[in-house]
N, C-alpha and C positions, 0 to 999 in steps of 0.2 A: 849400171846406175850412173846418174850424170854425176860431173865435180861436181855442178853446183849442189844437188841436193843430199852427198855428206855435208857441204859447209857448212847447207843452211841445217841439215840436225844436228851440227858441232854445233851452233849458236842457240839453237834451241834448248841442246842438252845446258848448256852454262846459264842459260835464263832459269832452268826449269829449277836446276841445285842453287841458282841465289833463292828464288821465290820458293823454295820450302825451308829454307833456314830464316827465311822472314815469317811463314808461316808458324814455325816453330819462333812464334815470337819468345816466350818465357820457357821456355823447355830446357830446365837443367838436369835431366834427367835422362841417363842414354849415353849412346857412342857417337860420333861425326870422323866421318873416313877425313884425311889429307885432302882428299880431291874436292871433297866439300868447303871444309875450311878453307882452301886458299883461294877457290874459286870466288867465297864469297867477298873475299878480301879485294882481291881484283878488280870485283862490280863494282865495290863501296872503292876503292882507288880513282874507279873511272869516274864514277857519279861525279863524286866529291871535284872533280878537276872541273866535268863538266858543270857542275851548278855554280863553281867557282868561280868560273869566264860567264856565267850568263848574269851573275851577279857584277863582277865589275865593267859590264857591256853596258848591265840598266842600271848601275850606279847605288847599288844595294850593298856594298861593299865596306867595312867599316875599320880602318886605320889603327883605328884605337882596341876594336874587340880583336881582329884580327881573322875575324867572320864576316860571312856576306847573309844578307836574309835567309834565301837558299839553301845555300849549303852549311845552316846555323842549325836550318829546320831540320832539317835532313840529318844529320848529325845525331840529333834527339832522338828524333825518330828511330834512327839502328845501333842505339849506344846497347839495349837489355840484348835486342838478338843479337849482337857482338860480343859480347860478354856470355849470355848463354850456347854460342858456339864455343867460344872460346872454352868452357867447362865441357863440354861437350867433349870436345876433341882432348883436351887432358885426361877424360873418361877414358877415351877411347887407347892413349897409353898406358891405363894403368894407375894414372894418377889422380888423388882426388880435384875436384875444383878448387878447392882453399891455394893450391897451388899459384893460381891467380892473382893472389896478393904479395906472391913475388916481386910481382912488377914494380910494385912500392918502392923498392932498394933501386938506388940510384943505378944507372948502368950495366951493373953484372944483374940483375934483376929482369929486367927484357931481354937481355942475353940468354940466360937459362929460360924463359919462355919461349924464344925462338927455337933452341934445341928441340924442348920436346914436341912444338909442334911441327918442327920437321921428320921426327922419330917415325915407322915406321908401327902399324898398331898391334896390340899385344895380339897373339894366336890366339884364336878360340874365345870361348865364353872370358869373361872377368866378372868382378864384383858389380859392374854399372851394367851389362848385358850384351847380348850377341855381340860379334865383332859382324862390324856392318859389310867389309869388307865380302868378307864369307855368305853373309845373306846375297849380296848383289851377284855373287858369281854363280850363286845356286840356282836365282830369279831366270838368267839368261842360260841355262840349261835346260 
């Protein structure tokens, strides 16, 4: 098989995990493997730069809010599925979603959010459902 076409289904694969955690617009319900969750974090990193530049390119860019049109809109747009990943993938430790309002505490607050979603996900079934992990490895057997 050539290089180019694992590359191009490594970019495919990373399109394919952001556009089903957008599809799962409002889904707080379930598990989200690591590979998902940061992946989609990544996309929305990338966007957000690029709509950033194309914002203060066409002068869309605003000083005061600290937003550009763009990447204002955009914003809006993936605040629910960010936060429903985000529960998602605490699901998938083991922990419930309310977890999430950790964040609220100044500093040590995201800090402990980062831990768990770096954590590695609980074995087997849990209270929120399958470990997706386990489903994907079953799929490709």
């Amino acid at each position: 098989m050539p290089l180019w076409h694992s590359k191009l289904t490594r970019r495919k694969a990373v399109f394919d995990i952001y556009l089903s955690a957008l599809k799962k617009y409002a889904v707080f319900n379930g598990r989200a493997r690591r590979k998902e969750y940061w992946l989609f974090m990544l996309c929305n990193i990338i966007v957000t730069i690029v709509l950033g530049l194309v914002d203060m390119t066409l002068g869309l860019y605003s000083e005061e809010s600290g937003f550009g049109l763009l990447s204002g809109l955009y914003a809006l747009a993936v605040i629910i599925p960010s936060i429903a990943l985000s529960i998602r993938r605490l699901h998938d430790t083991g922990r419930s979603g309310w977890w999430i309002l950790i964040s609220l505490v100044p500093v040590i607050g995201p800090l402990v959010l980062l831990v768990f979603y770096v954590m590695d996900s609980t074995p087997g079934d849990n209270d929120y459902g399958p470990n997706p992990k386990e489903q994907s490895s079953q799929q490709v057997l």
